[in-house]
C-alpha positions as CSV (number, residue, x, y, z in Angstrom):
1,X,0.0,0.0,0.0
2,X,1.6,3.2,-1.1
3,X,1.0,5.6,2.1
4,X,3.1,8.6,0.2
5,X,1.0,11.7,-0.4
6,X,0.6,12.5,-4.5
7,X,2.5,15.5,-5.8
8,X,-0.7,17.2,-5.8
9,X,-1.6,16.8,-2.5
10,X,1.7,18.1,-1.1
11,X,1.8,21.1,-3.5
12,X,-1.5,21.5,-1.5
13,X,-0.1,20.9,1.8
14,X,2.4,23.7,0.7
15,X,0.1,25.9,-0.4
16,X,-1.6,26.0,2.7
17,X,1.4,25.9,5.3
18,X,2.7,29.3,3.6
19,X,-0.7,30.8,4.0
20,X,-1.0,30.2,7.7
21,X,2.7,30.9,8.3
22,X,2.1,34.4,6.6
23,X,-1.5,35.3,6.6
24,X,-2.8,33.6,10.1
25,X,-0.7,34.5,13.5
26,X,-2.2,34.0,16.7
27,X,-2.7,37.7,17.1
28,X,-4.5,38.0,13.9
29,X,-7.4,35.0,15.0
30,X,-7.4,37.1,17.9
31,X,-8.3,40.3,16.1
32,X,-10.8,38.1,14.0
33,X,-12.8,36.5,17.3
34,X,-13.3,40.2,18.4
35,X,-15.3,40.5,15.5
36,X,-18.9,40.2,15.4
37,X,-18.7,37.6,12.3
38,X,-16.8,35.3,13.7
39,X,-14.6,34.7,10.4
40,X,-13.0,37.6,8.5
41,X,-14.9,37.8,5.2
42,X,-11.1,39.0,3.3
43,X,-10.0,35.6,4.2
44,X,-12.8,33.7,2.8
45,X,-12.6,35.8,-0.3
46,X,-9.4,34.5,-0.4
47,X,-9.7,31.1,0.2
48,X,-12.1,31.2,-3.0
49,X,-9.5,32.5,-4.9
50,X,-6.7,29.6,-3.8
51,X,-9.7,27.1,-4.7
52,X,-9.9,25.7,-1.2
53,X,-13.6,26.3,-1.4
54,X,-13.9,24.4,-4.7
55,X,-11.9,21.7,-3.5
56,X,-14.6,18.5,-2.3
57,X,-17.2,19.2,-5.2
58,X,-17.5,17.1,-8.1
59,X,-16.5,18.6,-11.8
60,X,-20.0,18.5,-13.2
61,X,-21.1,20.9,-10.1
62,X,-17.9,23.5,-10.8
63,X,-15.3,21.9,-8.3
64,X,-12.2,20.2,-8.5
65,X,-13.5,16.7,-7.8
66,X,-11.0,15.8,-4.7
67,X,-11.9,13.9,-1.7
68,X,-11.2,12.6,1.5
69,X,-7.1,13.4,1.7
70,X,-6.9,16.6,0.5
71,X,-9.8,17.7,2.6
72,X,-7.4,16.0,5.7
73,X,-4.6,17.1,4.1
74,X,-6.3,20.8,4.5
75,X,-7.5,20.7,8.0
76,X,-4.6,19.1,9.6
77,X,-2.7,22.1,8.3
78,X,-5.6,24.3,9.7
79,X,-5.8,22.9,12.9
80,X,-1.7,23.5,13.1
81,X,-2.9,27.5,13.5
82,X,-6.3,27.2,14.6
83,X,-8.2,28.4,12.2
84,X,-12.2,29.8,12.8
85,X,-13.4,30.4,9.3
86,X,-16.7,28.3,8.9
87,X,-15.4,25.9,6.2
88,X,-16.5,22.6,8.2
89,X,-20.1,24.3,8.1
90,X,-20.1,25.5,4.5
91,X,-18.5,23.2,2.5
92,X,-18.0,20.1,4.0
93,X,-20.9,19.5,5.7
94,X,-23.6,21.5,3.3
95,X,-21.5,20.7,0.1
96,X,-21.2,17.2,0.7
97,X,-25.0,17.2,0.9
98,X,-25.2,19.7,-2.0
99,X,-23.1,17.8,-4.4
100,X,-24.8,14.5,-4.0
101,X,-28.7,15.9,-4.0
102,X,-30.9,15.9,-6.7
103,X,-31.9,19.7,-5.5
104,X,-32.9,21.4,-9.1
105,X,-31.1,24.6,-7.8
106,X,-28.2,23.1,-6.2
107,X,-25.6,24.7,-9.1
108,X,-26.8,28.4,-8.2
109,X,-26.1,27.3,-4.0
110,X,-22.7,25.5,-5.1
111,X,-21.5,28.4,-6.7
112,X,-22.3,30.8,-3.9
113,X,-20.2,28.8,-1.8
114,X,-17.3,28.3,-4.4
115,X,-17.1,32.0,-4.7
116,X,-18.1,33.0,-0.7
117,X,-20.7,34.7,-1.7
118,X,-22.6,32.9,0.7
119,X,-22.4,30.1,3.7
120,X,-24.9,27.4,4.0
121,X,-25.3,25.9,7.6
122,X,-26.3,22.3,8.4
123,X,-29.3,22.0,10.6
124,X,-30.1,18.5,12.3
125,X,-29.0,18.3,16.0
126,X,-31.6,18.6,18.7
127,X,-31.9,18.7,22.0
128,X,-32.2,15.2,23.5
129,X,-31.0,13.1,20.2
130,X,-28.2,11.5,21.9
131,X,-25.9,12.0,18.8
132,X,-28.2,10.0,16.6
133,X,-28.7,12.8,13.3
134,X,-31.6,11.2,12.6
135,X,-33.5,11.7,15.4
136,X,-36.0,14.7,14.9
137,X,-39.0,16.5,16.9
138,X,-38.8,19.4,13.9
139,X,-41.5,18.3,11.4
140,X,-43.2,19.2,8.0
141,X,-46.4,19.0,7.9
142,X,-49.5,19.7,5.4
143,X,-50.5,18.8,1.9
144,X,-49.8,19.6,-1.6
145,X,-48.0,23.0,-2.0
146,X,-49.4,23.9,1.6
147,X,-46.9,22.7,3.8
148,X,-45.6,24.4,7.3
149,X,-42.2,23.6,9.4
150,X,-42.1,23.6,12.9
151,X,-39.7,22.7,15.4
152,X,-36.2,23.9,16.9
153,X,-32.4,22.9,16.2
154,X,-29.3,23.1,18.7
155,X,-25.6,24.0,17.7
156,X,-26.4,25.0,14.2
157,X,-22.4,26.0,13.2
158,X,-22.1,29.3,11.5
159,X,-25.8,29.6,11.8
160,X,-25.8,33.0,12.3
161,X,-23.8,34.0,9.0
162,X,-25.8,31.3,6.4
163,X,-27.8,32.4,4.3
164,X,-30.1,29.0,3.5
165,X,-30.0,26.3,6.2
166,X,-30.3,22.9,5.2
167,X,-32.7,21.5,7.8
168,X,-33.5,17.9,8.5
169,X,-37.5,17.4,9.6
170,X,-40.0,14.3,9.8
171,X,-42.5,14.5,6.7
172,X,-45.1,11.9,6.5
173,X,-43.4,9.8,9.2
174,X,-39.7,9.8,7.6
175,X,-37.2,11.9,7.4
176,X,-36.5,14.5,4.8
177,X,-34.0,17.4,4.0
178,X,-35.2,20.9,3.1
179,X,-34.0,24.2,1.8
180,X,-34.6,27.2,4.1
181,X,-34.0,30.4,3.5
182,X,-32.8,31.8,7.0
183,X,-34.3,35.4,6.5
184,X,-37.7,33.6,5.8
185,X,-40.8,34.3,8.4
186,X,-41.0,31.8,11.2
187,X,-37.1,31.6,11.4
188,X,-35.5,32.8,15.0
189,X,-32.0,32.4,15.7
190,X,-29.8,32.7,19.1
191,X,-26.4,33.1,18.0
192,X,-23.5,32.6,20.8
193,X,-19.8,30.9,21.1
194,X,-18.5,27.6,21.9
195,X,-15.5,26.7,24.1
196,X,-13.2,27.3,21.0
197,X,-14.6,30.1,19.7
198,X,-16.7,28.4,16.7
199,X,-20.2,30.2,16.3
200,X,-23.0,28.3,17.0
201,X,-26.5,28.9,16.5
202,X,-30.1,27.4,18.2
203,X,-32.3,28.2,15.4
204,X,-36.0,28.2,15.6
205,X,-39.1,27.3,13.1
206,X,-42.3,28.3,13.9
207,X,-45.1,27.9,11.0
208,X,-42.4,28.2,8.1
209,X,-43.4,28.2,4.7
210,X,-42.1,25.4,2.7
211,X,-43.0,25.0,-1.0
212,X,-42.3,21.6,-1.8
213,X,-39.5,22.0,-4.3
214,X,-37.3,23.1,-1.5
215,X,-37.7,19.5,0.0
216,X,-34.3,18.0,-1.5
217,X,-34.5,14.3,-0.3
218,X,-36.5,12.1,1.9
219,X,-36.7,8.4,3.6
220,X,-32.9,6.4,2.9
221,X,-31.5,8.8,0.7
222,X,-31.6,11.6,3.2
223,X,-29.8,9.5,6.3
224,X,-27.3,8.3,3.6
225,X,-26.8,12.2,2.7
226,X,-26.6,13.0,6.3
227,X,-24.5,9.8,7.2
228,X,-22.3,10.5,4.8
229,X,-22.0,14.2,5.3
230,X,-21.2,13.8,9.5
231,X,-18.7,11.0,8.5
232,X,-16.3,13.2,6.4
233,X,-17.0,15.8,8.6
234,X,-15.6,13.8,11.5
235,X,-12.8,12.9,9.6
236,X,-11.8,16.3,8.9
237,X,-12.5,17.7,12.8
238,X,-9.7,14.1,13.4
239,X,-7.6,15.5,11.1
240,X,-7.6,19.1,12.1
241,X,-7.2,17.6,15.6
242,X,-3.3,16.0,14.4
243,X,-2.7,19.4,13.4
244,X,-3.7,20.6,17.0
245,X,-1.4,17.9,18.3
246,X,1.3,18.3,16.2
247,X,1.2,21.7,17.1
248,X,1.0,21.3,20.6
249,X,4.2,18.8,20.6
250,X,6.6,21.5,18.4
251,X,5.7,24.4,20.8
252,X,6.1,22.8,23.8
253,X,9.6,21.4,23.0
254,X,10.6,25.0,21.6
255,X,9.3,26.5,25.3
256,X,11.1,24.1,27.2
257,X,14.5,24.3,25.3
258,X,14.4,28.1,26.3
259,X,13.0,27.4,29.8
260,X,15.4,27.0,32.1
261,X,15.7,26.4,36.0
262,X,19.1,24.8,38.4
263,X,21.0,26.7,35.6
264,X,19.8,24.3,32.2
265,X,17.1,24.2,30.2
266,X,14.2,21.9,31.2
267,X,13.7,20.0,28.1
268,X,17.2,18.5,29.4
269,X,15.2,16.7,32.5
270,X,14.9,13.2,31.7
271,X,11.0,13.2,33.1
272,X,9.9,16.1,30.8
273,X,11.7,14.7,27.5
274,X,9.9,11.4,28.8
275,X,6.7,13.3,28.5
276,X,7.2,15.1,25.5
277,X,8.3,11.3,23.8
278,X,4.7,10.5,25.3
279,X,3.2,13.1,23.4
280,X,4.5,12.6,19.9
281,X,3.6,8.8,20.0
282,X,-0.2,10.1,20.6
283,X,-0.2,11.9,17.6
284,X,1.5,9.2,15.9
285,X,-0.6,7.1,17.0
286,X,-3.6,9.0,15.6
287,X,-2.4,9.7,12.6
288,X,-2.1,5.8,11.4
289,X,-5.6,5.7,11.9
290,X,-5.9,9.1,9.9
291,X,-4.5,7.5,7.1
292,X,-6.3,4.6,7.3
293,X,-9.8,6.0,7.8
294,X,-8.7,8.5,4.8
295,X,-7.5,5.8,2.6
296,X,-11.2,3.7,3.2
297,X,-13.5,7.1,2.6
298,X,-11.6,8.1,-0.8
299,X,-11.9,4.5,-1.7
300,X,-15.9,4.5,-0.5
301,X,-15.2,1.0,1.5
302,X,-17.8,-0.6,3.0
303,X,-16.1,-0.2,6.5
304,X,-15.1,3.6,6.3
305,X,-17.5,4.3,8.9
306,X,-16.3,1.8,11.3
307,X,-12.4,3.2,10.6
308,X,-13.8,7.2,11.2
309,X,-15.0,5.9,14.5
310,X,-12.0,4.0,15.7
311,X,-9.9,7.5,14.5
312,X,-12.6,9.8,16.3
313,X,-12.7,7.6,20.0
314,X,-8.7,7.9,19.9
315,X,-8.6,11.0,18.9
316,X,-10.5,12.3,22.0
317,X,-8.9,10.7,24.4
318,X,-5.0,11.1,22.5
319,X,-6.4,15.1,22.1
320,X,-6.9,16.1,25.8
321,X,-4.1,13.9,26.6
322,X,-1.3,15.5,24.5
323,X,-2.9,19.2,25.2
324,X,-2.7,18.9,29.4
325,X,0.7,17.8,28.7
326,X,1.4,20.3,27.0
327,X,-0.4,22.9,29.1
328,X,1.1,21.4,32.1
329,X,4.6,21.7,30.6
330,X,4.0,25.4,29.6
331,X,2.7,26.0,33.7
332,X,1.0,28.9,34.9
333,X,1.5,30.6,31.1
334,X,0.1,27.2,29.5
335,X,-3.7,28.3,30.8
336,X,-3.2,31.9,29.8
337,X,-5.2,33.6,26.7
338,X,-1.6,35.8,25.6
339,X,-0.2,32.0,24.9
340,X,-1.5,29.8,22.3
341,X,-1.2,26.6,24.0
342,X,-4.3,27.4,26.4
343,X,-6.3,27.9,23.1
344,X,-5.3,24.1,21.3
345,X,-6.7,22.4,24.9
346,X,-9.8,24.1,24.5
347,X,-10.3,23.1,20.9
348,X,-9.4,19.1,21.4
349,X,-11.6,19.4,24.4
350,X,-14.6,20.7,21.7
351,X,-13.5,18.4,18.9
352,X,-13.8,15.6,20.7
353,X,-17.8,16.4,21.8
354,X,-18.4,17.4,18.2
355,X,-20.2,14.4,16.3
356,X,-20.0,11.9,19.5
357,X,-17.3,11.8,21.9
358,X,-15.4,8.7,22.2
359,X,-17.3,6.6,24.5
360,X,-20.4,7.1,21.9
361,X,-17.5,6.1,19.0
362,X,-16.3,3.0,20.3
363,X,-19.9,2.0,21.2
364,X,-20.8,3.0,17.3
365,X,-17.0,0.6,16.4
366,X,-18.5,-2.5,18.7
367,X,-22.1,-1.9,16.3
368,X,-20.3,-1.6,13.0
């Protein structure tokens, strides 16, 4: 098995290293998360222009047709700098849904997002679902061209910036996926933070209009679009995660080679280089399940959801793991908001609840 990335994918990989060396220091995702966005709209722009936002859709929909490792490729590299802009939300999980509809007006949606014109949120968690997507109280009911949606959805991401919310809702006893337009009447939105700075959104529908060529898929064919959507979406957030690791491991051996105490630097105490050893073989670790989980979603292999789980149960408990460390290591400045390091715990801590933690992964790995 050849486990060496393409040329194209590392031209990629390079491509997006000398952005986030240049274009995204810590102090400038400071200056962004003061904002009221969220995301700084320049930077999207621009990520349109590099073709980042074009990357997972097909060539007949106007992308570039890749898949699974250059979407890893791309957030392991993101994760690295921690980066806020809502690209999980817009095009991974809406596109992937987008791009494999039969929505009539999908194109005119597709191309809003591959030139940021617009985001697109996904909406299907709800209070009390346990991590099971398909669970839903929201519902559409009525007949014909008369048909109302009612019911509310929990940690929307990006709600608060998308334009058209792709909202999952029971419709003649299955469920279906529909097109909202967020600025219709009936839709209500509290918009607030996460623990890692993502924006989240509990949106509201009360007596929405829906005409019924907004309804873009029902019974099977939605849950596969929405299986398949939160899978590659938890194999980005794992990815992204390695990035946060990785990151996590460099830093701290850079602070503790200029640390020093009894007269030496403190990366030269046996019990710390232990520790920081300890560390990179958690990433390491994570990352040969990366690759495998990567390899068995670009191929479409029968068991690619069973591999995204076993990555996203070790990836939670690796995560934490490598960030105390590395926290503890940095000490009293590791938990402060001037260092980074504070910043990558609080991100694996949210990474891992995102899409089921790892006690509901390795209960979905014993199922699968």
């Amino acid at each position: 098995m050849n486990l060496n990335y393409s040329d194209e994918q590392q031209m990629l990989r390079d491509q997006v290293q000398k952005f986030c060396e240049s274009d995204y220091t810590f102090n400038k995702r400071e200056e962004i998360l003061k904002t009221d966005l969220g995301y700084d709209p320049e930077l999207w722009k621009l990520f349109s222009e590099l073709g980042w936002l074009s990357l997972p859709f097909s060539e007949e929909n106007g992308g570039f047709g890749y898949g699974p490792i250059e979407l890893s490729v791309l957030f392991e590299e993101f994760g690295k700098v921690l980066i806020v802009e809502p690209f999980l939300s817009t095009v991974v999980l809406s596109g992937s849904i987008l791009d494999k509809c039969d929505y009539d007006k999908k194109a005119e949606l597709i191309e809003n997002i591959t030139s940021g014109k617009s985001h697109i949120s996904v909406a299907y968690s709800e209070e009390g679902s346990k991590n099971d997507h398909t669970y839903s109280n929201t519902n559409i009911s009525g007949s014909g061209s008369d048909l109302t949606l009612n019911g509310t959805k929990t940690l929307v991401l990006n709600g608060a910036n998308a334009s058209h919310l792709i909202v999952s809702a029971v419709m003649n006893d299955e469920l279906c996926l529909a097109v909202i337009d967020s600025s219709a009447d009936g839709v209500s939105l509290n918009s607030y933070t996460t623990i890692d700075n993502k924006s989240c959104a509990e949106i509201t529908f009360e007596n929405v209009s829906v005409d019924p060529s907004l309804i873009i898929s029902k019974g099977s064919d939605a849950i596969k679009l929405l299986d398949e959507a939160i899978n590659l979406a938890s194999l980005c957030v794992s990815a992204e995660s390695i990035g946060c690791m990785t990151a996590c491991y460099l830093k701290t051996v850079e602070y503790t080679k200029g640390r020093e105490q009894f007269g030496q630097p403190i990366s030269n105490f046996q019990v710390l280089q232990h520790k920081m050893v300890d560390m990179f073989i958690e990433s390491e670790v994570c990352k040969s399940l990366m690759f495998k989980a990567m390899l068995e979603c670009n191929s479409d292999s029968e068991s690619k959801m069973k591999s995204v789980s076993a990555l996203k149960a070790q990836i939670g408990i690796s995560g934490k793991k490598v960030a105390q460390d590395a926290v503890q290591l940095h000490g009293g400045m590791g938990v402060s908001d001037e260092m980074s390091i504070g910043h990558y715990l609080k991100k694996l801590i949210a990474i891992d609840a995102m899409f089921g933690n790892s006690d509901y992964h390795f209960k979905k790995y014993s199922k699968l």
